[in-house]
Backbone as numpy.savetxt, mean C-alpha at the origin, in Angstrom:
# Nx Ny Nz CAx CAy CAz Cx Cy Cz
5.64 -23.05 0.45 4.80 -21.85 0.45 5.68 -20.59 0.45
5.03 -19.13 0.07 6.03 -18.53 -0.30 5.23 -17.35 0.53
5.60 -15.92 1.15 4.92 -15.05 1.65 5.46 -13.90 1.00
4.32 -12.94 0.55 5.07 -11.37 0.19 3.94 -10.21 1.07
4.79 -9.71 1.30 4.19 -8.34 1.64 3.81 -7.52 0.48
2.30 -7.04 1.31 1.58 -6.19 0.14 1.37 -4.46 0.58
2.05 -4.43 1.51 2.09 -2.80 2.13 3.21 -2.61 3.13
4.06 -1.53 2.81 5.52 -1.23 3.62 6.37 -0.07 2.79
6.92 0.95 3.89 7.09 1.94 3.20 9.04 2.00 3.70
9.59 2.32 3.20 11.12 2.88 3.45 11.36 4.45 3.16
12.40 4.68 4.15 12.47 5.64 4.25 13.28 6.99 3.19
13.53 6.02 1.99 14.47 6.99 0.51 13.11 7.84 0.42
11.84 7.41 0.71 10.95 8.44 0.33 9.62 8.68 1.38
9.06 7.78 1.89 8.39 7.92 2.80 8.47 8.55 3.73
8.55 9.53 4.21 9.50 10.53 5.33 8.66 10.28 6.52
7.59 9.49 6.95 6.91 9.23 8.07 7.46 7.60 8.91
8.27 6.64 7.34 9.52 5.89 7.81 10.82 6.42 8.14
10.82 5.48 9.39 12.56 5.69 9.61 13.85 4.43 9.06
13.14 3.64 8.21 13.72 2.49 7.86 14.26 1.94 6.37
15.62 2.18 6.35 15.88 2.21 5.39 15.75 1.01 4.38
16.20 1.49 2.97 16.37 0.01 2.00 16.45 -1.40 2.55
18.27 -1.04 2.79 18.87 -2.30 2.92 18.15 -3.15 4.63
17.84 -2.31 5.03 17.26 -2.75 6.54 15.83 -3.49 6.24
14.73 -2.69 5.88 13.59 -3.43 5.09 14.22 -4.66 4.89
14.84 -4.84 3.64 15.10 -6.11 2.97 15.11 -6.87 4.45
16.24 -7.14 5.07 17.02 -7.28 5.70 15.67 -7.87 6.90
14.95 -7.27 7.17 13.79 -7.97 8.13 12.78 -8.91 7.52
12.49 -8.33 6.43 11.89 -9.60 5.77 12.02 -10.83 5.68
13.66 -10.57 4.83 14.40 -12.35 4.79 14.40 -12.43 6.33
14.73 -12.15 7.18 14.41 -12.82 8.45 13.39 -13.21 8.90
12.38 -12.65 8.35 10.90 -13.53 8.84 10.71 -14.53 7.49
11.56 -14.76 6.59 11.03 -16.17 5.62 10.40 -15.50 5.21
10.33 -13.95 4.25 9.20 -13.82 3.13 10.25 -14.03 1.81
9.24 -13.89 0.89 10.57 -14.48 -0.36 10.34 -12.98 -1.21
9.59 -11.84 -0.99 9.19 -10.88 -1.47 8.44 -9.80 -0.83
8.25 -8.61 -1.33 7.28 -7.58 -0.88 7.11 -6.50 -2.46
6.20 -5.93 -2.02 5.30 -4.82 -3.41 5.66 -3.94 -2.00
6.40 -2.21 -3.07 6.72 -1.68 -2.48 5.94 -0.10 -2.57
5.03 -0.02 -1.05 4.02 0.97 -1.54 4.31 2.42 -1.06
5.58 2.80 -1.13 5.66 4.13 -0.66 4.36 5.03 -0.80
4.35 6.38 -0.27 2.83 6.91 -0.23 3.60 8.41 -1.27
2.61 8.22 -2.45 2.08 9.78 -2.92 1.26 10.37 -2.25
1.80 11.29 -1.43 1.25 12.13 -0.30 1.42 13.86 -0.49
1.20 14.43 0.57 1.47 15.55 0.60 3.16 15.87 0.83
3.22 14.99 2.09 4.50 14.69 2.99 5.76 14.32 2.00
5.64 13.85 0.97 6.08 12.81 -0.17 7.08 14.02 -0.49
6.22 14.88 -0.90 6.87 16.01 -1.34 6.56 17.80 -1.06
6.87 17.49 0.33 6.27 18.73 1.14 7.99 19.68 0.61
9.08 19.10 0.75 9.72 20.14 0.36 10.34 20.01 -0.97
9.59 19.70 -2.24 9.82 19.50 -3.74 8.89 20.60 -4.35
8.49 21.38 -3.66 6.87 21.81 -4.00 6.83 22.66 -6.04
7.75 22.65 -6.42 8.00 23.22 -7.33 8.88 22.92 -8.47
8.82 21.21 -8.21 9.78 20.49 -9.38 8.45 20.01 -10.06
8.82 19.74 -11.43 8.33 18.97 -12.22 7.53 17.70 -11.81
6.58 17.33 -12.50 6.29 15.89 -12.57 7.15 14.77 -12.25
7.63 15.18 -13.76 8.96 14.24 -14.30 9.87 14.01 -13.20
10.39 14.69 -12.36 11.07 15.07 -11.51 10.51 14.62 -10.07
9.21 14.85 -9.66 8.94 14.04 -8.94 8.83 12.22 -8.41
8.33 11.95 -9.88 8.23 10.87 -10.16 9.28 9.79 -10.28
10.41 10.40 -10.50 11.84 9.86 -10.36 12.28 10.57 -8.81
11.73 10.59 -8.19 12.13 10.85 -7.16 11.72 9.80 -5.93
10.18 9.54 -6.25 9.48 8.16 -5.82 10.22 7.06 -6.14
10.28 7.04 -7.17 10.76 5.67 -7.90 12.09 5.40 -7.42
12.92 6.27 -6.82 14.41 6.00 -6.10 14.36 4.87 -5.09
13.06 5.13 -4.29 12.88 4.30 -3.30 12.56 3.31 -3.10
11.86 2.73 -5.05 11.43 1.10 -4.87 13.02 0.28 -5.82
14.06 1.59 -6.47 15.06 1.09 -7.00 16.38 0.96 -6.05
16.07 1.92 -4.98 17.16 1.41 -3.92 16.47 0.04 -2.89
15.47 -0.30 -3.08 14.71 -1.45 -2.12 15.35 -3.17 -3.52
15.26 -2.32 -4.78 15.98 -4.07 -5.60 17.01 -4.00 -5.45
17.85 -2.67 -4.97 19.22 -2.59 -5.15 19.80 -3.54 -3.77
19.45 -3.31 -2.86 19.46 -4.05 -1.49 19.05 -5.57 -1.40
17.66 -5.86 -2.46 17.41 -7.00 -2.54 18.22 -8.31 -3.59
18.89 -7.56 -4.14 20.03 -8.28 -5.24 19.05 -9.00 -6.11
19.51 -10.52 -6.53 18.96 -10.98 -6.86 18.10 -12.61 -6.22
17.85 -12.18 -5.06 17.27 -13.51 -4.32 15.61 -13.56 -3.36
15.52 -12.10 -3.79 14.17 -11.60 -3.32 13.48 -10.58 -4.24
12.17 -10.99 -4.38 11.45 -10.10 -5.30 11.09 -8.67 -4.90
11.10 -7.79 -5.70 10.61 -6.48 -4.99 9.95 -6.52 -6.02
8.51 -5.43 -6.06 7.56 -5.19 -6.99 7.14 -3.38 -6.88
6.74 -2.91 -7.89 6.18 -1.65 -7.60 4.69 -1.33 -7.28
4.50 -0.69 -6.12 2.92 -0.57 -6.33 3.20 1.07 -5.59
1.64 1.49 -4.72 2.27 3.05 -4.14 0.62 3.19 -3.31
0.71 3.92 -2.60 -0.46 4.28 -1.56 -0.31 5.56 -1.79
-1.63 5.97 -2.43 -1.68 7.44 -2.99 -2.98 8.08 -1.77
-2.73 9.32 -1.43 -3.49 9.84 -0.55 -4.07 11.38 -1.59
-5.28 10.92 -1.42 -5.60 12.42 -2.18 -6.54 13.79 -1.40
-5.74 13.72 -0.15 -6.24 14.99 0.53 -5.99 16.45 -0.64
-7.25 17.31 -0.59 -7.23 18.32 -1.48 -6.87 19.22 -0.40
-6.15 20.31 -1.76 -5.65 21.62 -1.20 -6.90 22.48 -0.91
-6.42 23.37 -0.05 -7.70 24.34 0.66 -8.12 25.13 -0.49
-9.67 25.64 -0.68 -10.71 24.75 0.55 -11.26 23.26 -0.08
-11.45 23.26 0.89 -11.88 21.37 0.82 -13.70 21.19 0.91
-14.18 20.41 -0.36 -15.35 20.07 -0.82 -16.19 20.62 0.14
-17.37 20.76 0.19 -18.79 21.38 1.48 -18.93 20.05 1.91
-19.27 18.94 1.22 -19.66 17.82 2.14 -18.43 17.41 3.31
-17.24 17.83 2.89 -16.26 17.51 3.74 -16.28 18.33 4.86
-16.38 19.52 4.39 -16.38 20.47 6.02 -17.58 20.67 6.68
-18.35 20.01 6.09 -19.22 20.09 7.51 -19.54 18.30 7.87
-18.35 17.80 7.89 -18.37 16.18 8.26 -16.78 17.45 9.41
-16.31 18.38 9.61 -15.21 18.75 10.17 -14.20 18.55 9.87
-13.61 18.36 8.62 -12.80 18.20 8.32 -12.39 19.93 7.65
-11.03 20.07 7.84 -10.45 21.34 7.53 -8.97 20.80 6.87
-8.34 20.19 6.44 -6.88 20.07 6.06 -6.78 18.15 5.26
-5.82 17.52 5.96 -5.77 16.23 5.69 -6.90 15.01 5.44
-7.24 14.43 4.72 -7.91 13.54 4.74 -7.37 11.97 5.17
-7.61 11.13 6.09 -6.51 9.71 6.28 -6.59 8.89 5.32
-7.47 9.03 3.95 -7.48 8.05 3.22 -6.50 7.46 2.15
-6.47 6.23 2.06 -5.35 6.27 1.09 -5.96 5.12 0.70
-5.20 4.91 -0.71 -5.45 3.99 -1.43 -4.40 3.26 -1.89
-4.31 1.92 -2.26 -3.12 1.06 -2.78 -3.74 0.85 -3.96
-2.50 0.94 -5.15 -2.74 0.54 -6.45 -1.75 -0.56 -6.68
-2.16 -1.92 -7.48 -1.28 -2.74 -7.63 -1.15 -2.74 -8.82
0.02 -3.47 -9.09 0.46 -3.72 -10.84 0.89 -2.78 -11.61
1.57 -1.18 -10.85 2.36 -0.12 -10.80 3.33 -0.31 -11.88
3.31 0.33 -12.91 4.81 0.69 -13.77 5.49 1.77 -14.10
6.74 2.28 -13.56 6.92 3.34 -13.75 6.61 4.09 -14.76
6.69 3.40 -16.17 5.66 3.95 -17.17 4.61 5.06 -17.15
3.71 4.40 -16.17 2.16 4.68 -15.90 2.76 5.87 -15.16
3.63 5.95 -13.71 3.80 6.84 -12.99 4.10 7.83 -13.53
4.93 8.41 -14.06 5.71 9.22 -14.61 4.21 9.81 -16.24
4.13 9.33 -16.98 3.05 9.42 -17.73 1.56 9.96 -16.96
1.19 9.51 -16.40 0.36 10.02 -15.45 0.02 11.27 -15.04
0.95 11.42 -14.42 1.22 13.29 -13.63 0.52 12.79 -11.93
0.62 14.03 -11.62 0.43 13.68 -10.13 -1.31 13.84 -9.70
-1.05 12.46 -9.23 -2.22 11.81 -8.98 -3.23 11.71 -7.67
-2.22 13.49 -7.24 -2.86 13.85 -5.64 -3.46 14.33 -5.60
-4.05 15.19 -6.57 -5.34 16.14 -6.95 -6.19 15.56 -7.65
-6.49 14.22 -7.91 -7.39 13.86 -8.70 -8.67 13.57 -7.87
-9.57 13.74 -8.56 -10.72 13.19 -7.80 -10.77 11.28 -7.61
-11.22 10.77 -6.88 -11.04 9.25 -6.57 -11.69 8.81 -7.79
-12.90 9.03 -8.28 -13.39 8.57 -9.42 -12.55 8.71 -10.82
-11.49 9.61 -10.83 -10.61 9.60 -11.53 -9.26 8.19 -11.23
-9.23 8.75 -10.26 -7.67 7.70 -9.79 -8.67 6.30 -10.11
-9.64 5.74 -9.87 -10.19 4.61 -9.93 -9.89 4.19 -11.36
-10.69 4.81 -12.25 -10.73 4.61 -13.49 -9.56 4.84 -14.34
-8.47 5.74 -14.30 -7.37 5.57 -14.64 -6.24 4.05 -14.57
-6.55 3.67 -13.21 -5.64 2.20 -12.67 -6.64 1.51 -13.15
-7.73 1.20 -12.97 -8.19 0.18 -13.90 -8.13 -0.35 -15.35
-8.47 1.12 -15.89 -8.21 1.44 -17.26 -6.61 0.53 -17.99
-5.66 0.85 -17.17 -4.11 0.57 -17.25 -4.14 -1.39 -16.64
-5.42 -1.90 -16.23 -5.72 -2.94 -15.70 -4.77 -3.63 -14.56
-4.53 -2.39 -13.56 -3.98 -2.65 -12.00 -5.05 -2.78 -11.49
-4.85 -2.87 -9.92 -6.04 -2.91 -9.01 -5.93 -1.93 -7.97
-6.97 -1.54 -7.71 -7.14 -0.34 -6.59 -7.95 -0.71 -5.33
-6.63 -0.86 -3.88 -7.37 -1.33 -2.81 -7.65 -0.15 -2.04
-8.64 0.19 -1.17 -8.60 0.71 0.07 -8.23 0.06 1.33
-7.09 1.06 1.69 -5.86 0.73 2.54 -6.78 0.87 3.84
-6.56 0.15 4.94 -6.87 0.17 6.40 -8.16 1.32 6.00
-9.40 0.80 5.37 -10.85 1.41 5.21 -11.32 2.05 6.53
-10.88 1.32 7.68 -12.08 1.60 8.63 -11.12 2.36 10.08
-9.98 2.66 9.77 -8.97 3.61 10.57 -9.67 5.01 10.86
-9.52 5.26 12.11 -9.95 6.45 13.18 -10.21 7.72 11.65
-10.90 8.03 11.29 -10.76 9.78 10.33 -10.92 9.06 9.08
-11.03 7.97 8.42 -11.02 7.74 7.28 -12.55 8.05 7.18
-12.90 8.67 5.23 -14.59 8.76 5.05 -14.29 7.52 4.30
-15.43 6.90 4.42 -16.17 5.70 3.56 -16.53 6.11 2.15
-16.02 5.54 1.20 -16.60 6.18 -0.59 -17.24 5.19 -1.14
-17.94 5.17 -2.22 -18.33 4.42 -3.16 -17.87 3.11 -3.80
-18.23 1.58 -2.83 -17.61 0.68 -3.36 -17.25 0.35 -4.43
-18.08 1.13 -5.71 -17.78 0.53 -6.62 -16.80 1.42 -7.66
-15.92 1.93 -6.83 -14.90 2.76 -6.87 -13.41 1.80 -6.96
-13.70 0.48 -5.78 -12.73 -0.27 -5.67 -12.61 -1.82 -5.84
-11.22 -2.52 -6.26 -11.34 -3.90 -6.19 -11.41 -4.57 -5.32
-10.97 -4.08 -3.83 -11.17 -4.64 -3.05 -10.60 -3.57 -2.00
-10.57 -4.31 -0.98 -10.15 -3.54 0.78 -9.06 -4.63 1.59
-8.18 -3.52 1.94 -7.58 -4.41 2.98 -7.94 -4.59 4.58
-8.22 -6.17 4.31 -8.89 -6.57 5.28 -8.32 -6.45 6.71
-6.25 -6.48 6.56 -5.89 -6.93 7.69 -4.56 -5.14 7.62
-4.65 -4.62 8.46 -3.18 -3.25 8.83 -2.68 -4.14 9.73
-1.46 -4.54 9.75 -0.63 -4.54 10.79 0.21 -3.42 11.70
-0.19 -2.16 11.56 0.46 -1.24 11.69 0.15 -1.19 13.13
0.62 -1.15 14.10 0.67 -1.21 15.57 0.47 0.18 16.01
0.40 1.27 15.29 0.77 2.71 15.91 -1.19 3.04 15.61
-2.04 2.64 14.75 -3.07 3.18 14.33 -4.22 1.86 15.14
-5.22 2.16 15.12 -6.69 1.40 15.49 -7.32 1.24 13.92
-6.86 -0.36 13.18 -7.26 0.05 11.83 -8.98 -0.53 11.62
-9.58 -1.13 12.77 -10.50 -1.84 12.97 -10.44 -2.99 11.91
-9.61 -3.99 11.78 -9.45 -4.44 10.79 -10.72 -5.72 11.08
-11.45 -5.98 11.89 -12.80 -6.74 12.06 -13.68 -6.20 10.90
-14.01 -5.04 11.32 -14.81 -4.05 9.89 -14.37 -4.27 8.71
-13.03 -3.92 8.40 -12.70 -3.87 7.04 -13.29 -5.79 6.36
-13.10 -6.45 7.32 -12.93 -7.99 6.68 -14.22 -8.36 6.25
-15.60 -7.51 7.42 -16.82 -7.93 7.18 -17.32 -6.93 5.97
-16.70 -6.18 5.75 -17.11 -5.24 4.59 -16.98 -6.01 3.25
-15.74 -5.98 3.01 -15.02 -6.71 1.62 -16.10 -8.20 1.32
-16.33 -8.90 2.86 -17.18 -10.05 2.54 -18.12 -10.12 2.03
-19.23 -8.77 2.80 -20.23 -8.45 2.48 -20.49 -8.11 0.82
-19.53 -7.02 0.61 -19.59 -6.65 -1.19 -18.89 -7.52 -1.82
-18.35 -8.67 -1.92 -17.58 -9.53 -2.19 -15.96 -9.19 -3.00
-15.57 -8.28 -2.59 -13.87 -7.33 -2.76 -13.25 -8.66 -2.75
-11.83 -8.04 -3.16 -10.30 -8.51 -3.02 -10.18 -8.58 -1.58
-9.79 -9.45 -0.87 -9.25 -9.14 0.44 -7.90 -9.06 0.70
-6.81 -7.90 1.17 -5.84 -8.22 1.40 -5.07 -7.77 2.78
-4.18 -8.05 2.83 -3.28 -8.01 3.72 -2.06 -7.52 3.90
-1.48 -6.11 4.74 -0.64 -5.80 5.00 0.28 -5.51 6.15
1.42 -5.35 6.36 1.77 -5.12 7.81 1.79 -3.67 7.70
1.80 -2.64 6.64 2.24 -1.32 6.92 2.55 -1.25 8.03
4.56 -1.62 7.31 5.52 -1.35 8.37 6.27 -0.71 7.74
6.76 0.69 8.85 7.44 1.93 8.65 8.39 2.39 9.59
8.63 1.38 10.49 9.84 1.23 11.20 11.03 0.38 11.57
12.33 1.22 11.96 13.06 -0.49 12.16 13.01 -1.80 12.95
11.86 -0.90 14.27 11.80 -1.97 15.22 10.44 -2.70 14.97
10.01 -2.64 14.31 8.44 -3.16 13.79 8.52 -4.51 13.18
8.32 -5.38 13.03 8.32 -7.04 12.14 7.08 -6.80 11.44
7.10 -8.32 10.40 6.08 -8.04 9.78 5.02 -8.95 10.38
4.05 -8.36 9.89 2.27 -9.04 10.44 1.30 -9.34 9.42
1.84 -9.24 8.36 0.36 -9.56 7.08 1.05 -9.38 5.95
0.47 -9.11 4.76 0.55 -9.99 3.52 0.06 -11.35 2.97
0.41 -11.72 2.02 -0.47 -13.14 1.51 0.83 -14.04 1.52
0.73 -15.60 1.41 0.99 -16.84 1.16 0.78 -17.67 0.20
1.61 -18.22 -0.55 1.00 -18.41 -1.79 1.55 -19.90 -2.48
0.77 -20.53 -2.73 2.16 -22.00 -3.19 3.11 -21.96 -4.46
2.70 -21.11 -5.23 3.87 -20.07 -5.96 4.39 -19.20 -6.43
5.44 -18.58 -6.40 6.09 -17.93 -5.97 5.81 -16.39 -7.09
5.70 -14.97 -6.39 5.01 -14.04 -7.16 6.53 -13.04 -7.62
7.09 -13.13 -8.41 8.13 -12.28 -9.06 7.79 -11.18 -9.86
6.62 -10.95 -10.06 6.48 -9.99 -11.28 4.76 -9.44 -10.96
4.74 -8.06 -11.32 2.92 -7.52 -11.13 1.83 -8.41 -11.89
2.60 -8.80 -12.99 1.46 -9.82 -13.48 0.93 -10.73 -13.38
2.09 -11.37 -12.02 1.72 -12.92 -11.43 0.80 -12.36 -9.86
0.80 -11.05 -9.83 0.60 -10.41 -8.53 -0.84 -10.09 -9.11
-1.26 -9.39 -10.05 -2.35 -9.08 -10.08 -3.29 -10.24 -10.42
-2.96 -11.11 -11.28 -3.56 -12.63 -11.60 -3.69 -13.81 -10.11
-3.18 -13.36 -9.27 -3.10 -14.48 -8.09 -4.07 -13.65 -6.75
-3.99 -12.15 -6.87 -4.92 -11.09 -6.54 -6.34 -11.58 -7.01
-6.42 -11.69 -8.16 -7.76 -11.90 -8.88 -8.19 -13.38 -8.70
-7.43 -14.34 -8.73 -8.12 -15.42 -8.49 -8.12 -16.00 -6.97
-8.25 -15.14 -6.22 -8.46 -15.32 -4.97 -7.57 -16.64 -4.12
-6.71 -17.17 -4.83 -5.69 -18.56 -4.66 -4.36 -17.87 -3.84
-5.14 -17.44 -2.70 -3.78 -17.14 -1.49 -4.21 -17.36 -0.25
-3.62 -17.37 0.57 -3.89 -17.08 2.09 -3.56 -15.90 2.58
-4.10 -15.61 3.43 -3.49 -13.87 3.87 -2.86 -14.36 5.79
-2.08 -13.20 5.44 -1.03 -13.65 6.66 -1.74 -12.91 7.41
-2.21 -12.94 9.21 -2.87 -12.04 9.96 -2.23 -12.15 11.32
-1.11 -12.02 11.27 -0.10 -12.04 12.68 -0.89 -10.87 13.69
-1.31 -11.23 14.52 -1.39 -9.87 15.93 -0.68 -9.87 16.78
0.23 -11.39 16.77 0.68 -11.20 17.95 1.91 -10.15 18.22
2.45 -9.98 19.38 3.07 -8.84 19.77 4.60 -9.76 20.05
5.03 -10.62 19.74 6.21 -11.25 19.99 6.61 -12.15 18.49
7.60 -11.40 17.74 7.94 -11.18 16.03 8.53 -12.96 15.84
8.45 -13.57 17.17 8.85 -15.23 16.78 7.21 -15.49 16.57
6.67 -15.07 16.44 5.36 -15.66 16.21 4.75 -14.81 15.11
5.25 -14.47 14.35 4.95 -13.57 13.29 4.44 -14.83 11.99
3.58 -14.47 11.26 3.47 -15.89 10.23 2.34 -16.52 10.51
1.60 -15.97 11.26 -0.17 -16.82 11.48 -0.98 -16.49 9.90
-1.29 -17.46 9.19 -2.02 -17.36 8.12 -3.70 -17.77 8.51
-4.44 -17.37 6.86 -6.02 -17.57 7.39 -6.44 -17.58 5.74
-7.36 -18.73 5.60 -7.36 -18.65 4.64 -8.57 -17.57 3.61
């Protein structure tokens, strides 16, 4: 059996990680994964002090961080591209939003799988788009678009049929992702279910991702093994990293 992580950020670009390339790698192979999809976040934060470069320029700026994560991984572990795009709008922010109280950030984010720098860079920046845009664009390009930890403290709820699925399981220890909700949701509308540890530190292990009986090297074996529902998802809670690796099917 083989395990990859489907959410984890390093710190060449994620600036809310403190954990670099070679370190990432470096915890993984210690917990026996044979891979991870690497979802740094198009955020605000991403590029709070770029505010005035190019696209082009941005976009190769992201992309440093999933090419220093193969650079670390050599050739004995898969890395993949994917990205958790957050599309909080610049002020002012929609009427339905401010009077739900919201004034600035929105927590939502989204994971797109089956990412090519191609698409990125071609694209333009994909932080001002409306969600019904970002939806239909990644589909269009035939990736998949999850909602990341759906049911986390400040997230709004959108239009399921916006997405392929929801992640069912955050491992992220710092947030309340209600990941009970997210699992009965996805069931209910019958979604993708997946699994991540969104881990963004050095002292953090991993807790989720999928299991698979073979082995995912490439977005196309990722989005095809996504779609035919033929994985297990990893749902570690526990709090002691020798016990990391509880699967469910």
């Amino acid at each position: 059996m083989y395990k990859l992580e489907l959410h984890c950020h390093n710190r060449e670009v994620s600036v809310c990680s403190n954990c670099p390339a070679e370190q990432l790698i470096e915890i993984y192979q210690k917990a026996g994964y044979s891979g991870l999809v690497s979802t740094n976040h198009i955020n605000r934060g991403t590029y709070e002090r770029l505010p005035d470069w190019p696209w082009e320029q941005k976009a190769e700026y992201f992309l440093a961080g999933f090419h220093a994560l193969k650079a670390a991984a050599g050739g004995d572990f898969d890395v993949l591209l994917g990205c958790e795009i957050n599309l909080s709008p610049v002020e002012p922010l929609p009427m339905k939003w401010q009077k739900q109280g919201w004034r600035g950030y929105i927590p939502n984010d989204y994971l797109i799988y089956g990412v090519t720098e191609e698409w990125l860079i071609r694209t333009g920046d994909m932080r001002y788009m409306p969600l019904e845009e970002l939806s239909r664009i990644a589909r269009e390009a035939g990736f998949l678009i999850v909602h990341a930890h759906p049911f986390r403290t400040g997230t709004v709820m959108q239009d399921p049929k916006l997405f392929d699925g929801y992640e069912v399981f955050n491992g992220n220890g710092w947030h309340n992702s209600n990941n009970d909700l997210a699992d009965a949701l996805a069931g209910m509308r019958g979604k993708i279910r997946t699994s991540g540890s969104d881990l963004h530190s050095v002292g953090d292990f991993p807790r989720g991702g999928i299991e698979t009986e073979h082995r995912i090297r490439d977005n196309e074996t990722l989005l095809r093994t996504l779609r035919s529902g033929k994985y297990h998802l990893i749902l570690n809670t526990e709090t002691d990293p020798e016990e990391a690796g509880t699967v469910k099917s």
